[in-house]
N, C-alpha and C positions, 0 to 999 in steps of 0.2 A: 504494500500500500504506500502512497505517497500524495504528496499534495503540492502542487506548483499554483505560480501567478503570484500578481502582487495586491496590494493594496485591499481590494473590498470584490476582485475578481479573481479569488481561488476558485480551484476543481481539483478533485481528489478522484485516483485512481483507489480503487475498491478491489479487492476478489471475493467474488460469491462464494458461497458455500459449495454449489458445483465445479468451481475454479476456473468459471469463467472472469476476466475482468472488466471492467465496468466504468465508464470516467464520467463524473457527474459535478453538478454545480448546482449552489445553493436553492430547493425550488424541487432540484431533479426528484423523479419517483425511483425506488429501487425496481430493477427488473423483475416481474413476478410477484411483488408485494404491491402494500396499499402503503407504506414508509415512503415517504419523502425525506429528503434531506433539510435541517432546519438553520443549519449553520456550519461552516464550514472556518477554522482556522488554520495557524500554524502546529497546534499542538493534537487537531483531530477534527473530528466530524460528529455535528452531535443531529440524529435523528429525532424523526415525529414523536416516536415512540418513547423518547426519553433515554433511548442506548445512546451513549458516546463511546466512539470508536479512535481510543488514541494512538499518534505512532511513535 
């Protein structure tokens, strides 16, 4: 997983649980769920769902 861009336009590179990978931006829906991404920084990705995914 990683997260590039600057300022207030990150996207985070994801791998699914079937280890597909996945590049989304604040907004994006995960593939296959009802999860959008809620926020995206330097330290992670925190979902609808209230997981935070850090790297």
């Amino acid at each position: 997983m990683e997260i590039n861009g600057k300022d207030k336009r990150l996207h985070a590179v994801l791998r699914m649980a079937d280890g597909r990978q996945t590049s989304v931006t604040t907004g994006s829906q995960l593939p296959g769920t009802s999860v959008t991404v809620k926020s995206i920084s330097l330290s992670g990705v925190t979902l609808s769902d209230g997981t935070t995914l850090t790297f």
